[in-house]
C-alpha positions as semicolon CSV with decimal commas, in nm:
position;residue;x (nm);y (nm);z (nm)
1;X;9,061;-1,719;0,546
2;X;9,268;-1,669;0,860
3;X;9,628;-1,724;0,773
4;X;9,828;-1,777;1,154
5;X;10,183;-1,550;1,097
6;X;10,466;-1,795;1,126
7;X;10,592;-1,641;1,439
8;X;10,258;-1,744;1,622
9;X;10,388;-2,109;1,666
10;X;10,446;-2,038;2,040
11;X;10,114;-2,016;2,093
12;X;9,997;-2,316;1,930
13;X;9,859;-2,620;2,150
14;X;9,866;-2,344;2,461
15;X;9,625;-2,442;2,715
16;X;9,385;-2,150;2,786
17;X;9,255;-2,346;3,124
18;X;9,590;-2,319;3,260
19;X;9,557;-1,882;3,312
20;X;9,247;-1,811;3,541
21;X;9,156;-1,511;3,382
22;X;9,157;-1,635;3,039
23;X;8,928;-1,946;3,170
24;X;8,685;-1,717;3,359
25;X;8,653;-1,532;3,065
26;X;8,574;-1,871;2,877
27;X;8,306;-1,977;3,152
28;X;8,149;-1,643;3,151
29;X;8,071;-1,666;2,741
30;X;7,975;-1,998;2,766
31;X;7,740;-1,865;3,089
32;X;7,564;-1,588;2,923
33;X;7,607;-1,683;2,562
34;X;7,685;-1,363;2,448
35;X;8,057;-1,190;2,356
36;X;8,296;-1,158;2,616
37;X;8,607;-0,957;2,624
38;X;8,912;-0,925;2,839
39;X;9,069;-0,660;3,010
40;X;9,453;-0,628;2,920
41;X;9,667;-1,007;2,948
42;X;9,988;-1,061;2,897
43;X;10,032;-1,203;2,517
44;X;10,253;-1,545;2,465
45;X;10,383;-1,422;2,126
46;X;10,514;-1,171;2,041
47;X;10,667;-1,182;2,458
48;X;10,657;-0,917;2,639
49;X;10,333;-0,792;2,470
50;X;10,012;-0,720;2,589
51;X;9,666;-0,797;2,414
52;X;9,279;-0,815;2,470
53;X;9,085;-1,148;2,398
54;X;8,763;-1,161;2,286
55;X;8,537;-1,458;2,287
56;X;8,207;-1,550;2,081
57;X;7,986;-1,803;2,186
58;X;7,898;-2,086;1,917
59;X;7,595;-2,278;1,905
60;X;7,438;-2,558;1,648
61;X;7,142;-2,515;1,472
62;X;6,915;-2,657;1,716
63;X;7,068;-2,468;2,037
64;X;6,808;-2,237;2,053
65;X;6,782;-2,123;2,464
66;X;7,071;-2,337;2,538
67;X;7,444;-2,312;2,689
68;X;7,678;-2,227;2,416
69;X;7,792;-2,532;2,242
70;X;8,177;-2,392;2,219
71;X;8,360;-2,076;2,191
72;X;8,611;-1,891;1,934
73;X;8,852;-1,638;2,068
74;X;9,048;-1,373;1,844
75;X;9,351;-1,220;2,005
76;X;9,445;-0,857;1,927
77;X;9,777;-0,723;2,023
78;X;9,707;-0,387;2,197
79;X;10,004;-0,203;2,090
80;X;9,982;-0,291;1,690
81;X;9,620;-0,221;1,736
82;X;9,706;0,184;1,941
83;X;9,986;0,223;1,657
84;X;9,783;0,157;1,358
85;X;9,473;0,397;1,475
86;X;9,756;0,698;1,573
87;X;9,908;0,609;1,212
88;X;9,569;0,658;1,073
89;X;9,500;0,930;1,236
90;X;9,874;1,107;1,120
91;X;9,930;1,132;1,534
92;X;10,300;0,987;1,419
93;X;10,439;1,181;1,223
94;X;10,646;1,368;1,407
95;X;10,988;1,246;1,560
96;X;11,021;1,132;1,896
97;X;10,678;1,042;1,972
98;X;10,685;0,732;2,212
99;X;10,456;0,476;2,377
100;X;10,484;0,289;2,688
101;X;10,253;0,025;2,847
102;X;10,240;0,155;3,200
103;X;10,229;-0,221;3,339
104;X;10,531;-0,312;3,134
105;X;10,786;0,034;3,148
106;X;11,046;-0,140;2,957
107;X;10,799;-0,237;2,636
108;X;10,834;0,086;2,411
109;X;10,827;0,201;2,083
110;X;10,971;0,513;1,942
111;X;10,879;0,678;1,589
């Protein structure tokens, strides 16, 4: 069971037609009717953050050879999903280490 963390309510109701790329991205699962995934968007929550979407194509039972019927999208914040792979990995441990997102200069975090 997916659980949405409160501070997602932002993004609730947003409409994914209204930001070309995410729509493209939309069109092009539907198209192919495979898994589609985007390059690096800016997120709506938490602001300021960056994130990848990727998009599975759904189909009924009888859609065999057909157009995807609908798609589901998860959204994974880029820099939660970096920091938990370098924590993993013990690449943290040490004062002072510090990412930036190169589009965003401003959006750090220190350890």
């Amino acid at each position: 069971m997916i659980i949405p963390v409160p501070v997602d309510h932002v993004a609730h109701g947003y409409d994914i037609w209204a930001f070309p790329p995410h729509r493209a991205l939309v069109e092009r699962t539907l198209a192919s009717g495979s898994w589609t995934a985007s390059g690096v968007i800016p997120l709506i929550e938490p602001r300021g953050g960056h994130g990848i979407v990727i998009a599975l194509p759904l189909r009924s039972a009888d859609s065999a050879g057909r157009r995807a019927d609908g798609v589901t999208e998860v959204v994974v914040n880029v820099a939660d999903l970096v920091e938990q792979n370098l924590l993993r990995a013990s690449l943290l441990r040490h004062r002072g280490v510090e990412l930036a997102c190169s589009a965003r200069p401003t959006a750090r975090r220190r350890w």
